[in-house]
Structures are given as C-alpha cells and as structure tokens.
N, C-alpha and C positions, 0 to 999 in steps of 0.2 A: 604352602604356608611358610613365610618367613620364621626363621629360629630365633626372635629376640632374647640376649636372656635365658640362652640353650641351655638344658643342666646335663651336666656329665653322664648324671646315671639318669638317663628314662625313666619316669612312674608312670602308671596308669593314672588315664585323666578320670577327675569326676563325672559319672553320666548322668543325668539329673532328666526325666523325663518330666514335663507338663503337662497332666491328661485329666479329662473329664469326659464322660461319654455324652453330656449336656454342652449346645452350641452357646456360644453370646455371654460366656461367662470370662472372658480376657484370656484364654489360653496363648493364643498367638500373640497375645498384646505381653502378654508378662515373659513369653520368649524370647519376643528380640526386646524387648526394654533389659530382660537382665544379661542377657548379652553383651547390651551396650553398656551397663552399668562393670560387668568386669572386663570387657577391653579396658575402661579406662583404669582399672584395676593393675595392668596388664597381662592380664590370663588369657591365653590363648583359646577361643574358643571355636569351636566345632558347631554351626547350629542346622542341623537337620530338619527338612521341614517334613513331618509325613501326613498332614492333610493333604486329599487332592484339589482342594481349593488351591491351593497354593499362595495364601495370604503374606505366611511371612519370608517368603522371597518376591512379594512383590511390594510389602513396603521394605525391603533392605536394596528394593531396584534391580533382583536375582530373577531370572524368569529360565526355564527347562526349554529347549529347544533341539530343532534334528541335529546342532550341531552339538550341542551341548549335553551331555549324561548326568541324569540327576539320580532319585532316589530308586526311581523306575529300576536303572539300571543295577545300584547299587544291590537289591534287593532279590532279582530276577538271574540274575548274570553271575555263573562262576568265572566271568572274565575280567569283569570292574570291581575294582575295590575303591576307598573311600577318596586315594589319591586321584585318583582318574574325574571321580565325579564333583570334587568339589570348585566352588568359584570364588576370589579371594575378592575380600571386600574391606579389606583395611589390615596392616601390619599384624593384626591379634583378631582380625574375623575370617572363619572360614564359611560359605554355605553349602549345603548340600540341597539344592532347590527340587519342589514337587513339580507331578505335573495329574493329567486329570487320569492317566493310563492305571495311576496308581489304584483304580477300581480295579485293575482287573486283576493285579498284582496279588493284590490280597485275597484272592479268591484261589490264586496259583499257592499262597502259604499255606492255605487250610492243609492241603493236597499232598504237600512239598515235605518232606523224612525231614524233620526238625525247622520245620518249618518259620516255628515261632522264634530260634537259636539263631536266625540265620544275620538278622542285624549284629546279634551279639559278637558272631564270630568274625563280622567282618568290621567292626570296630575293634577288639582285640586284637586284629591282623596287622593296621595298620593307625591306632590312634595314639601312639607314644609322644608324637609330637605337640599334642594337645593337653590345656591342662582341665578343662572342661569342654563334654558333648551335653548339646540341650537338644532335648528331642522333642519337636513340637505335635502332639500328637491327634488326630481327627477326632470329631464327637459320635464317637462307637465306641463300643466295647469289643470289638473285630480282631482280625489279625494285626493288624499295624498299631492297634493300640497296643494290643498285647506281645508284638513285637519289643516293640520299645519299652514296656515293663518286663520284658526280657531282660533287655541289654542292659537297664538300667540300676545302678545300686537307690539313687532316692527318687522319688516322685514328688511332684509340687502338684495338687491340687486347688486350681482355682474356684472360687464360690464366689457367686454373685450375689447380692440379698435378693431374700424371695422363698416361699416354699418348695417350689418344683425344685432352688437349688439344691436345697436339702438333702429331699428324695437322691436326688441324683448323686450327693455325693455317701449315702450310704450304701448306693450300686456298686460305685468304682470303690469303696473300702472293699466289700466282697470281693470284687477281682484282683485287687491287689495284693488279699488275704491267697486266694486262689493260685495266683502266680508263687506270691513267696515259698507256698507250701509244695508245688508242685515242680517247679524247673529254675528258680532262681531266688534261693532260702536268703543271698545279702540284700535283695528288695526291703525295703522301710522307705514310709512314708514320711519325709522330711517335714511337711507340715502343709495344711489346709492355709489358704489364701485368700482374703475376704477380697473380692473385688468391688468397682461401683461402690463403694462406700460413702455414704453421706451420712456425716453427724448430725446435721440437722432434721432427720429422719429419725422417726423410730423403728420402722421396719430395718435398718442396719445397726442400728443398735440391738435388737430384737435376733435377728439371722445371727450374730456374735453371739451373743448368751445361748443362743440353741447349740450350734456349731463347740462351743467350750464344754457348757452339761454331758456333749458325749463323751468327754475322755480322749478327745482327741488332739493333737500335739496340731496349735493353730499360730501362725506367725504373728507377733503380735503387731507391728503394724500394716494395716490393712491401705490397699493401694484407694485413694481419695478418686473418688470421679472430678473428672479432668478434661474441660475441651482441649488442652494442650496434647493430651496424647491421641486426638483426631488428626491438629493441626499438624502433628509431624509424621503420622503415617499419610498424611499427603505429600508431606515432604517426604518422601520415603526414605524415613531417618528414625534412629531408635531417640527417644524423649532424651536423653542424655547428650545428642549432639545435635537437637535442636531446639530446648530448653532450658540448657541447664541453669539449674536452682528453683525451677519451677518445683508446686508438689508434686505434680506428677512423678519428676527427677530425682527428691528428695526422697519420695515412698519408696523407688524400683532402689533405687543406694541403698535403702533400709533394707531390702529383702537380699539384696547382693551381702552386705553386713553382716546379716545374721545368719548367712545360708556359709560365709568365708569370714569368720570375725578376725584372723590374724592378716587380712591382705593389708599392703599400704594403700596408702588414703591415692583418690584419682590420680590422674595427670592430667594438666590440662592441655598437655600439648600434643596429646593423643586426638580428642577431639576437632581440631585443626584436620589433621590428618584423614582419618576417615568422613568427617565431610565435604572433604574435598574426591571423595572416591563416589 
C-alpha cells in the first residue's frame, strides 16, 4: 500500500466489521461501497473479504488464486501476514480477497488455541499503515463471523425490510452482546443499516419503526434501492466510481459521513484513478 499522506506517529486504524448471519440483506454491497465512499475521503483502507463466495473481491475485480494469498492464508498460516496477502487496487485501496477453501478454514478456528484472536492479532501485527479495515463478513454466526467481531471495535449491521430481517438481526445483537462480554469488551455496535429501502413502500417504512422501538442506535439514512448499485457491481466498481451523485452514491457518502463526520469532503480526482485500476 502506498503511504499517501503518511503521519509521523502510526495510530491504529478503525475496524469496522459488516455482519449479518442472514444472506441478501447488502452486506458485501455496503462494504465496498463504503470503501469506496472513503478512498475518496482519502482513508486508506484495508478491505477483507471473509465470505467464501468471494463476492466482494469480485466486484472490486480481486480474485484468490494458487499464485496469489488471500484470506485462506492470512488466517491458517503463521507465515503470512496481511502484507503478503493483500492486492492493491487504488492509491487508498487494499484487498485482501476470499476464496471457497475458506470452509475449511473455519472449521480449523473452532479447533485452533485462540482461534477466534487469530484475525485480531494479525491485524494488530501489521495494520499501522491503514486508517480503516472493513471486514466483510459471511451469513453465519461461525468462526469467521466471529472472528472478525473479534478483531473489530464497531460492527455495521445491515437490515433489509422484511420480518425474517428482523429476526435476524436480534440474533446477531446476541452474538455481539456475546463476543463483547467474552474476548473483545471495545466491540459496539456502530448502528443498524436499513438496506433496500423504499419510501414508497410501507413495509420499509414499517421495518424502520420496528428496528427504532428497540433502542437500538440505527443510522439515519437508510441506503435507497438502486439499479445503479447492480449496474456497477458489473462494472466491478464500488457506486462512487461509477456513479457518482447518483442515490445510490449520495446514501453510501451519508453512511461514510456519519460513521467519519470530521473527514474532508471527496476528491474527485481520486476517482479518475481507481477507475482506471
């Protein structure tokens, strides 16, 4: 990763995990969109992918290969750290791409003396240089979910409208509650994510009022359904450098906004750059 912008004294970067144990509710979609939302920020970011779909290294056009070390390795291996595995994808993007081995991976965490620690310590080892890792996390509650509510201080919780999302997301409150209390007490939930949102719907008006009643800290703007954010994961491009000013672009800025309210406003001559990557 290039040093744009290097600061003298290293902090630790923010880890900000994205997790849901429920599929199809935007998880991978609100990971590289915010992503792409603070590259243009210029935050250097980290983005992990640990589904083994391997979705969001394949719309950022990142794919794990024999020649290439991804999370597999990142995970399994006291030989690879984060420098070794990652693929750069723009001045302020790093990834760290999945692949499908990552089943077996997590079956070797259960097993593994701190098994669930083991992301943590090796982002600690080596993420100085970053000023945000997003950790994109599979629909389970497993090892690699709960790896990365390990490693991480916030969680984004995306919710789709709809009942089962619901359900779903007062599971992953439990594990969350679970982890903080048990091996990583700086865990908080940064806030609940409406995805698929339609105003013209009562059912998303509807899943907002429920999601608010429990007391639970919910970002207030909720990302709009959008063919735009199909059309650029074809383009395998996060909505920010293939739409911008779309809603789409406008919503994922608002949750980058609120999630870093003191960064300066875009650049747009960052986007140039990584679409050209």
């Amino acid at each position: 990763m290039p040093q744009p912008g290097t600061s003298t004294r290293p902090t630790p970067p923010r880890v900000i995990a994205i997790a849901n144990f429920k599929g199809g509710v935007g998880k991978t979609t609100t990971a590289v969109n915010l992503a792409g939302a603070l590259i243009l920020r210029q935050q250097r970011v980290l983005l992990i992918d640990l589904d083994a779909q391997g979705n969001a290294g394949t719309i950022l056009n990142v794919t794990s290969t024999a020649e290439q070390l991804g999370v597999r390795y990142l995970l399994h291996s006291d030989t690879y750290g984060v420098a070794e595995c990652v693929i750069t994808r723009g001045p302020y993007l790093d990834v760290i791409p999945a692949d499908p081995d990552l089943l077996e991976v997590e079956q070797h965490l259960f097993y593994m003396p701190d098994g669930r620690l083991r992301l943590r310590h090796k982002l600690a080892a080596a993420s100085s240089g970053y000023d945000v890792v997003i950790l994109d996390c599979p629909p389970s509650m497993g090892a690699l979910t709960q790896c990365a509510l390990s490693a991480a201080q916030e969680v984004i919780i995306p919710v789709d409208v709809g009942f089962l999302s619901i359900t779903g997301l007062l599971r992953m409150q439990t594990l969350v509650e679970q982890i903080r209390q048990t091996v990583n007490p700086a865990l908080r939930l940064a806030g609940v994510l409406a995805t698929k949102y339609d105003s013209r719907t009562t059912l998303s008006g509807q899943t907002v009022e429920t999601i608010q009643s429990m007391g639970l800290p919910m970002f207030a703007h909720p990302i709009r359904v959008s063919v735009d954010i199909i059309r650029a994961q074809i383009a395998r491009k996060p909505i920010s450098g293939f739409a911008p000013g779309s809603s789409a672009d406008q919503d994922y800025h608002a949750l980058a906004q609120a999630l870093f309210p003191t960064l300066a406003p875009r650049t747009p001559d960052l986007v140039q750059a990584h679409q050209e990557r």
